[in-house]
Structure formats: structure tokens, C-alpha cells
VOGU-3710 file (C-alpha; in Angstrom, 3 decimals, decimal comma):
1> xxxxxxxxxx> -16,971/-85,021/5,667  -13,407/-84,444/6,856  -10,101/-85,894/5,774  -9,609/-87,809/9,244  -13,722/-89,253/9,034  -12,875/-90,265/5,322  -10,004/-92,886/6,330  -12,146/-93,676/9,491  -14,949/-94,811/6,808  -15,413/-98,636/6,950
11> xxxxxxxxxx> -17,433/-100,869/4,533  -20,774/-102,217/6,620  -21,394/-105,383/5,042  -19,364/-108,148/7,094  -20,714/-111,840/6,950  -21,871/-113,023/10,579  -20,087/-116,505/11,546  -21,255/-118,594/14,364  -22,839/-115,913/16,228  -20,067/-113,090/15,832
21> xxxxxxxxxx> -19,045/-109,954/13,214  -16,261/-110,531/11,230  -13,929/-107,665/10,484  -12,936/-105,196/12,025  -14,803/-102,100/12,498  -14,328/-101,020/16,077  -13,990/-97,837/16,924  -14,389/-96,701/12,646  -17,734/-94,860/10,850  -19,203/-97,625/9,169
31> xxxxxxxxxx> -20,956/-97,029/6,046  -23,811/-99,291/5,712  -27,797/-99,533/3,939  -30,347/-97,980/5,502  -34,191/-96,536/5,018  -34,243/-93,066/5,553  -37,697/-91,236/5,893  -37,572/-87,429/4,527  -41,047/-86,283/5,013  -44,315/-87,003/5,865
41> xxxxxxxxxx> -45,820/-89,729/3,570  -42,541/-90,083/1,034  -41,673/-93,494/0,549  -38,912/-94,319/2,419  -35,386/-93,937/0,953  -33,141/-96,975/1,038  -29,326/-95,601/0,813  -25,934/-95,426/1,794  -25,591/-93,839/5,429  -22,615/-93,581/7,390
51> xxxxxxxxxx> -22,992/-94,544/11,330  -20,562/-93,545/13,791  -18,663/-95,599/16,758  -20,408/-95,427/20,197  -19,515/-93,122/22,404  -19,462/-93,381/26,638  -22,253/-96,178/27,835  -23,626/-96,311/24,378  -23,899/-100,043/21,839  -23,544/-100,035/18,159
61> xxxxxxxxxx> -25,365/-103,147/16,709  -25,632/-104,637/13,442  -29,476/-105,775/13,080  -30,021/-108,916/11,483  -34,056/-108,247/11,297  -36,590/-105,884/12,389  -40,185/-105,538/11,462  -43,039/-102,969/11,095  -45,074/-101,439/13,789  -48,056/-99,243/13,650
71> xxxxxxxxxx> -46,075/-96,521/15,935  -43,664/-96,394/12,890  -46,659/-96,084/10,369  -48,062/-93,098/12,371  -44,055/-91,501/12,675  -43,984/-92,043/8,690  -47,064/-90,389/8,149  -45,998/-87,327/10,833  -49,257/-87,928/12,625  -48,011/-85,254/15,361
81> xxxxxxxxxx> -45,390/-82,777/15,592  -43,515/-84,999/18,123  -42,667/-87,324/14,946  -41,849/-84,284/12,163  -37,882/-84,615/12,274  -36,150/-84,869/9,248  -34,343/-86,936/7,512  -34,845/-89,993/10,259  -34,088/-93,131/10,424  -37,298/-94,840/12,091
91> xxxxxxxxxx> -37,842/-98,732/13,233  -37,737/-99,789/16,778  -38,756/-103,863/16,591  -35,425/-105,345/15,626  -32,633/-108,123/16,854  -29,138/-108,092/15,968  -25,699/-109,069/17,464  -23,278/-106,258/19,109  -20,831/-104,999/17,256  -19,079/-102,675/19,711
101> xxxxxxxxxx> -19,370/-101,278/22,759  -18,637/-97,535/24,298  -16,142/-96,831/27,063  -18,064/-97,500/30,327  -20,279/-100,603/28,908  -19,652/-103,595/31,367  -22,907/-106,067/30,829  -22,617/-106,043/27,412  -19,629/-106,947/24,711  -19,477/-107,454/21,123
111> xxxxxxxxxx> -21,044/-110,722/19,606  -23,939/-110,598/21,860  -27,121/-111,287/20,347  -29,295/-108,105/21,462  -33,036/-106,686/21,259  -33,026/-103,075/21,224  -35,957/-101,512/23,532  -37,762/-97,734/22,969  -38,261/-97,901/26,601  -34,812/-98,128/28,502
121> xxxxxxxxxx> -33,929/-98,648/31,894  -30,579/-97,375/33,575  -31,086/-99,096/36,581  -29,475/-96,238/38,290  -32,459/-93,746/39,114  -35,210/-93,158/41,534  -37,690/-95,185/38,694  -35,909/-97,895/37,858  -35,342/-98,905/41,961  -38,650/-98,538/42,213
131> xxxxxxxxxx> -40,955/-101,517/41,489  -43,996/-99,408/40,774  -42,614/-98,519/37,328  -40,908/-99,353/34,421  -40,725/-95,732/33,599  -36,801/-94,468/33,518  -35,884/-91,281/34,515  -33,926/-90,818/30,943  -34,256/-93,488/28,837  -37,850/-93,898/28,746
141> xxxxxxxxxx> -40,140/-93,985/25,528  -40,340/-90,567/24,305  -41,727/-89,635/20,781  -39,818/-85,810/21,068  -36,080/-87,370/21,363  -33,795/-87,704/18,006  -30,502/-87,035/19,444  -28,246/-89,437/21,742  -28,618/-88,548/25,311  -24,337/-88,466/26,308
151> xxxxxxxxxx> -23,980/-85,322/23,369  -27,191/-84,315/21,912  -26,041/-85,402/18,752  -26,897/-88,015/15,748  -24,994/-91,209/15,114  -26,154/-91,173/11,561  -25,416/-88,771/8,423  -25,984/-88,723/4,881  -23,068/-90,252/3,072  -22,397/-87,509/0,447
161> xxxxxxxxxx> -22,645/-84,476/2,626  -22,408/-85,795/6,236  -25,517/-83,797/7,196  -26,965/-85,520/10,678  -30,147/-88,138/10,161  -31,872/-87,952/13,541  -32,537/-91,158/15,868  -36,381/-92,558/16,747  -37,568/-94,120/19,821  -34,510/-94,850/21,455
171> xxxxxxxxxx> -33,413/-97,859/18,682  -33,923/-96,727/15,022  -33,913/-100,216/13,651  -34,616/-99,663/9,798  -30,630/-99,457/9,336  -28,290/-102,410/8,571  -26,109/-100,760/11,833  -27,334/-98,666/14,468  -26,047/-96,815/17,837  -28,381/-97,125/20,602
181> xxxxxxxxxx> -28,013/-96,349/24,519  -27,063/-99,113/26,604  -30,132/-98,779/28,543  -32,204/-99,623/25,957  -30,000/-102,932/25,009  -31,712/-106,241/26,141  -28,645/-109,323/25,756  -30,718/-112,782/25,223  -29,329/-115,818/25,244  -28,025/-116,819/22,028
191> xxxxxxxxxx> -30,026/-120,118/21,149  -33,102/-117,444/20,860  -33,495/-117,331/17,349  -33,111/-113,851/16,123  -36,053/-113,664/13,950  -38,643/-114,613/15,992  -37,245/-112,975/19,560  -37,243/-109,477/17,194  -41,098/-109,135/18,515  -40,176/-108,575/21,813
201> xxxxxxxxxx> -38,450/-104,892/21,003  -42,427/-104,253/20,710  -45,860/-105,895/20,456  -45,455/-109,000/22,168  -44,210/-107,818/25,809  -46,343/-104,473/24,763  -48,913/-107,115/24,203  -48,873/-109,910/26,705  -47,056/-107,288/29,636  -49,993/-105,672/29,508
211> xxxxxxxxxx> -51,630/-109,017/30,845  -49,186/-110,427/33,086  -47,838/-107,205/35,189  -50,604/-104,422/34,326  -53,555/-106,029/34,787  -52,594/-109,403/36,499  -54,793/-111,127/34,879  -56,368/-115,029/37,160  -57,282/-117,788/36,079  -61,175/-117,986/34,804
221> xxxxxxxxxx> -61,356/-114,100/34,106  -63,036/-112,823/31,233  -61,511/-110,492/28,598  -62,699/-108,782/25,858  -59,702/-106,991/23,670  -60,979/-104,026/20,931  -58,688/-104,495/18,194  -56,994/-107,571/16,601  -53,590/-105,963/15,106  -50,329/-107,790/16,467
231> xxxxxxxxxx> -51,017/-106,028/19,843  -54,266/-106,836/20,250  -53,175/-110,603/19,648  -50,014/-110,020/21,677  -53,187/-109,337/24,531  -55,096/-112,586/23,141  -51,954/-114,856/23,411  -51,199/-113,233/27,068  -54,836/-114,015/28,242  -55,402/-117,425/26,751
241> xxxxxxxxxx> -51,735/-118,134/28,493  -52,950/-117,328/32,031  -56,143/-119,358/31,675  -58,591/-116,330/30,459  -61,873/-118,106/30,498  -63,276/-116,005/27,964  -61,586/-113,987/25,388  -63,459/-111,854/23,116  -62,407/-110,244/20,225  -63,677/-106,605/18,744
251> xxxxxxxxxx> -62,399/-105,731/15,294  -63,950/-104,243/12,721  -62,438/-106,298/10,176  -64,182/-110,187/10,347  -60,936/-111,488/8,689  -58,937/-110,884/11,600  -61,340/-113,880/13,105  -60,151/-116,770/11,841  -56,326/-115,346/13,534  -58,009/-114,582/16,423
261> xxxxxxxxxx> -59,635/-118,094/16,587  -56,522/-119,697/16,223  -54,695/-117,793/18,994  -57,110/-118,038/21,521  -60,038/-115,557/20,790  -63,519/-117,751/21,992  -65,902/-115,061/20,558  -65,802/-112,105/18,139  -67,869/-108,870/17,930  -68,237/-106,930/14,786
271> xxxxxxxxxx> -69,133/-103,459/15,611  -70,401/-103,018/12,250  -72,282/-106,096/12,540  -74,892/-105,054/15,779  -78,459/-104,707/15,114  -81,134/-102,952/16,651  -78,312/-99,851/17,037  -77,083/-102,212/20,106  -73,722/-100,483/20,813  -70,298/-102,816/21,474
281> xxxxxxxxxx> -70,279/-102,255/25,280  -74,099/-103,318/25,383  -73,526/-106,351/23,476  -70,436/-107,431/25,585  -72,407/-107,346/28,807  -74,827/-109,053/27,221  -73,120/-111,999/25,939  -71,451/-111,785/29,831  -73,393/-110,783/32,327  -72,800/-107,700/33,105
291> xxxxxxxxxx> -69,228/-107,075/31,736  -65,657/-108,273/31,192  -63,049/-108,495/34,263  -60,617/-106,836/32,023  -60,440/-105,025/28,468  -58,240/-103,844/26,289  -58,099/-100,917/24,228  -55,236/-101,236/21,683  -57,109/-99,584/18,427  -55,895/-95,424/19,279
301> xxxxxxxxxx> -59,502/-94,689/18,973  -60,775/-92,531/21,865  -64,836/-93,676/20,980  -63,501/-97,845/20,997  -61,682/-96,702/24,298  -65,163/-95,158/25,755  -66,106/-98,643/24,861  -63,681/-100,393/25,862  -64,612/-99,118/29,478  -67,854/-99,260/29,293
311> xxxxxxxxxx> -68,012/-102,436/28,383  -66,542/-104,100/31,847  -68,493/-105,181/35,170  -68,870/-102,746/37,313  -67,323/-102,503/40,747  -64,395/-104,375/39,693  -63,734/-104,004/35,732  -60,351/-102,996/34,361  -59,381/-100,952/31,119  -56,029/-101,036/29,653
321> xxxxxxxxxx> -55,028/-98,183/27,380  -52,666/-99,801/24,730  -53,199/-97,741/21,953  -51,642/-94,848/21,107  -53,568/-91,642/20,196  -52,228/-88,813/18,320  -55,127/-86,441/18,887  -55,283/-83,915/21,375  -58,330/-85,228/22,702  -59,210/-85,749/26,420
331> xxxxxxxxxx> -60,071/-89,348/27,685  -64,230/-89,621/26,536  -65,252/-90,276/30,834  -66,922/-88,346/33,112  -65,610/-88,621/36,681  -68,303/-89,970/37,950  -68,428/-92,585/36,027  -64,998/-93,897/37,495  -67,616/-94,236/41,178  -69,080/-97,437/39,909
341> xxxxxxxxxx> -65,857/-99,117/40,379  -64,408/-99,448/36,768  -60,647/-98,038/36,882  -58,615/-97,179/33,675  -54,985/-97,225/32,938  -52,317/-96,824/30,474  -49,673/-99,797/30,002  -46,085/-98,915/28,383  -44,176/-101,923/27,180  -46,518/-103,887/29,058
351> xxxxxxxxxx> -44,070/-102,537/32,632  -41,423/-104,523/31,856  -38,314/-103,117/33,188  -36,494/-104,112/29,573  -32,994/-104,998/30,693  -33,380/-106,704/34,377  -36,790/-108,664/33,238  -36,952/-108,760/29,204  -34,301/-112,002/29,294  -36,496/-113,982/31,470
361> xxxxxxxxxx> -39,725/-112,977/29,009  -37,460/-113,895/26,091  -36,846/-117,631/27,903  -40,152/-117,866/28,208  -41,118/-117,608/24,756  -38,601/-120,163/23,456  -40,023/-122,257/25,739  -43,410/-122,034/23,929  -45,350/-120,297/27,027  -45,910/-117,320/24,250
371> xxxxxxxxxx> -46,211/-118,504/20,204  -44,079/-116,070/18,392  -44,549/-117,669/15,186  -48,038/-117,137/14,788  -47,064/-113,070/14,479  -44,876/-113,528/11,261  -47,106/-113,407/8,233  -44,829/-112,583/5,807  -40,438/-111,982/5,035  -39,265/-109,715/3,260
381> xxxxxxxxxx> -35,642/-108,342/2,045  -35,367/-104,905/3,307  -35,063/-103,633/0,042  -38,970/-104,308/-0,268  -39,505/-102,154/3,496  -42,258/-99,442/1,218  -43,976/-102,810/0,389  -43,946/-104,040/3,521  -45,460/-100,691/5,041  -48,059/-100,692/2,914
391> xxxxxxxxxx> -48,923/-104,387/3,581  -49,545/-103,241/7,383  -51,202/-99,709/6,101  -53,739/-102,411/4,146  -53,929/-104,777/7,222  -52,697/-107,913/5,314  -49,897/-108,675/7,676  -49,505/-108,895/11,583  -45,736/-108,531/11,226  -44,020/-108,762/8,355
401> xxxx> -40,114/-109,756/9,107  -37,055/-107,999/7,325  -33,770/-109,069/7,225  -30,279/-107,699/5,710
//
């Protein structure tokens, strides 16, 4: 590190008061904690990182919590090449408050309370004027970027050396401070409470989007959802809000019933628990008629999402592919099949367009149209983020919450 970064250095830990950062950082490299992955399977390292001003259009926020997805389980593991950059600095379901801004940044200043998103939107391109996507041009979700978009450069480094620690998803929330694009900054109002409004950087709009804007889901409809994890739940809350009928639940694992119970799951499907060889799809038409209006894949398992589609009515049914699969794979259909009226398709952050329709979502939910609480299992210091990981790894926790 230089002579002129050295004096720049600033100490990270400033305590919040009423809603804003005290001290003065702006425009300095802060030095702050952080859990830095360096390879496949390691446990993650929790150390002193230094984390550099925004530059043009970008937001540096200080996150107050963030919590554990599966996507970051799978990036930790380096389930695909897209995830194998090292050292990073991984998370991406996080809240904080702004603690400065880049030149160019008008709808958002420092003090703001903030959600960061993996899947930004500009507002400026041919996607994001369109209303048949929530796709951006630049800032959308994509597993291959680790660099800011203005330079192609990290905002993080290794305190000793200064060596770069590369960005994930857009957000890269497991650090006490991090720089993010303003396109993938969501300001909420600040009587949200920052702990529970953290879900929305992920599985709850991932979750419940995929209900309300991808498949639309009426009144009376019947759902079956393959996969109780926080998404699949996220999908349970979303249906049993619009007045889903029937919700089924598929999982493996008969303790996620009693969750799924309380959240709106009316019946529950073991696959391991069919007799006669009766396979999931027969046994949902069975218990329905003839299918589900909608289902829900969110498992990343390409035979649950043959499944999945098999098991809706035909000439109308729905699939929605939530989960996500590493393996090369092709989708388990034959075209034909997609001529008795059943239609797949993928959802990504449940098409929200994050910035222009996140803060209405994020209303909602304070309002109790979506129960957030039900999600957080367990809190946690981030100092404890390996134990926290391997809670989710042993599917003991929906979400377990860390704060600084």
C-alpha cells in the first residue's frame, strides 16, 4: 500500500446514532472486519480488509446485518467455475445505512437505510423501460462478475499487502462496509426495521415475486412447491397471501412440515414416503385431480424439476424454475411434452425491477401482507458466520441473521 493510501486509511468501526454514521470517513479507505473466502470449501476467514471510497454512480454502505443463502453455500463450495475467484468476499442478503455516495449519485445520500440487490436496474436501458423484464442490460445477476462495472477493478484488498479481494453478485454483504453499484441499491423507508427487511436482498421477493408477477397467481388456485428451504417458503407465504386454495408442500425432509404448516402449507408429500413406487407427480394429481395450477421448483434438482412439471394439469399448468442448477445438464422435457399445454419458466428475483418496485414490496411487508419473522431461526455475531454456514449446510435454519 502506498504512502498517500496509508494516511487515507480510516478506522471502520463508527457507532450508528439515530439512523446515521458517525465520523467521518467520506471520501477515505476504510479499514473494517470482513469474511473472506480463499478457496473452495476453507472456512471462511474473518479479518481486517481495507474498502475503498466509491467511485462515479457507485454507494459504499456499512451493513448492519446480512444472512446466509444457499447461492452463497454453492459459491463457497466453488460448485462451478463461474464462482472460483479468489480471495472473495461473498454475501448478497444484507441491510445497512449509506455511508457515502459517488459523484453522479442523485436518489440516494448518506444515512439512508439501504438493501443491496444482485440483480440491479439502471433504469436507463432498453430492459429496464421495458415492462417485460426485470433483466438490466448491466447490472443484472451474473455469477462471472467480481470487478466494479465503472473500472474493472475491486473495492476491497487485503490489509497487509493491498492485493485486490474480488466482489460477488453485485453486493458482497459478508463485510462490515461494502461498495456496491447504485443500481443495485434499494433506499426503504427508515421505520423498516433493518433486520427483518435484510430478506428482501434475496429469498423473500425471490420467493413470493415468483408468485405475484411470474406466475400471477388467483384466488382458489392450487399450488404445489418442491422444496421447503427459505425460498420454497418465501413461495408458500406468497401463495397462501393471494388466497392459494391449496398449497402443497414436497420436501424430503418431514421436519420442514411442521414450518410449512405454520406458514401456510395445507398438505405435504414425502417423496421418500410413496408406496407402491407411486412417483411425486402421480401422487400430486392424485390428491388433485389431475394436477396443480402452478408449481414450483426451488430444490436445483433437474429430476424434482421433471417433477415439478409433470406434476401440473394439463392444458393450463405452470412451472416455475427457482432453483439454481450448477450442472451442465439440459432441462429433463421432451418438446412434445410442452403440446399438452403445461409451459415452464425461469423466475429471477421473482421480476422485480429492484429499485423502482422493491420499496413498495418492502411497505408491504411491514404492513404484515408478507411475515418476515417467521424466516429468522436463529442470530448470530458475525464472528460465528462458519457456524452459521454450516447450520444451513445441515438444514437447521431457514435464515440465520448476522449482525456487526
Amino acid at each position: 500500500m502506498d504512502a498517500l493510501r496509508s494516511k487515507q486509511v480510516a478506522a471502520g468501526s463508527f457507532p450508528l446514532q439515530n439512523g446515521s454514521i458517525s465520523g467521518d470517513t467520506t471520501g477515505k479507505v476504510i479499514t473494517c472486519k470482513a469474511a473472506v473466502a480463499y478457496g473452495p470449501g476453507q472456512p471462511l476467514v474473518i479479518e481486517d480488509v481495507l474498502v475503498d471510497p466509491p467511485k462515479k454512480m457507485e454507494v459504499r454502505i456499512k451493513i448492519r446485518f446480512t444472512s446466509i443463502c444457499h447461492t452463497d453455500v454453492s459459491a463457497w463450495q466453488g460448485t462451478n467455475e463461474a464462482q472460483r475467484a479468489y480471495p472473495r468476499i461473498l454475501g448478497h442478503e444484507a441491510s445497512g445505512l449509506v455511508e457515502s455516495v459517488g459523484e453522479g449519485v442523485k436518489d440516494i445520500k448518506a444515512g439512508d437505510h439501504v438493501i443491496p440487490i444482485f440483480n440491479g436496474e439502471c433504469g436507463e436501458c432498453v430492459h429496464c423501460k421495458s415492462h417485460k423484464t426485470n433483466l438490466c442490460q448491466t447490472f443484472r445477476v451474473n455469477p462471472f462478475k467480481s470487478v466494479m462495472v465503472s473500472d474493472g477493478k475491486c473495492r476491497f484488498s487485503t490489509y497487509k499487502q493491498g492485493k485486490p479481494i474480488f466482489h460477488f453478485l453485485n453486493t458482497s454483504t459478508f463485510s462490515e462496509y461494502t461498495v456496491v453499484d447504485s443500481a443495485c441499491v434499494v433506499k426503504i423507508h427508515p421505520t423498516a426495521p433493518l433486520d427483518k427487511i435484510a430478506l428482501l436482498s434475496c429469498c423473500i421477493s425471490t420467493g413470493v415475486g415468483a408468485v405475484w408477477n411470474t406466475a400471477d397467481v388467483q384466488s382458489g388456485s392450487t399450488v404445489a412447491v418442491f422444496g421447503l428451504g427459505a425460498v420454497g417458503l418465501a413461495v408458500v407465504e406468497g401463495a397462501r397471501s393471494r388466497g392459494a386454495s391449496r398449497i402443497i408442500g414436497v420436501d424430503i425432509n418431514r421436519d420442514k412440515l411442521v414450518k410449512g404448516q405454520k406458514m401456510g402449507v395445507t398438505d405435504f408429500v414425502n417423496p421418500k414416503g410413496l408406496e407402491n413406487g407411486m412417483s411425486v407427480h402421480e401422487k400430486v394429481r392424485e390428491m388433485t385431480g389431475g394436477g396443480v395450477d402452478y408449481s414450483f421448483e426451488c430444490a436445483g434438482n433437474l429430476n424434482v424439476l421433471r417433477e415439478a412439471f409433470l406434476s401440473t394439469h394439463d392444458g393450463w399448468g405452470l412451472t416455475v424454475l427457482l432453483g439454481i442448477h450448477a450442472t451442465p445438464k439440459l432441462l429433463p422435457l421432451h418438446p412434445m411434452e410442452l403440446f399438452d399445454g403445461r409451459r415452464i419458466v425461469g423466475s429471477a428475483f421473482g421480476d422485480f425491477k429492484g429499485k423502482s418496485q422493491l420499496p413498495s414490496f418492502a411497505n408491504d411487508c411491514v404492513r404484515g401482507v408478507v411475515n418476515l419473522e417467521e424466516f429468522i431461526t436463529h442470530e448470530l455475531p458475525f464472528e460465528k458466520i462458519n457456524e452459521a454456514f454450516q447450520l444451513l449446510i445441515e438444514g437447521k435454519t431457514l435464515r440465520c441473521l448476522l449482525h456487526f
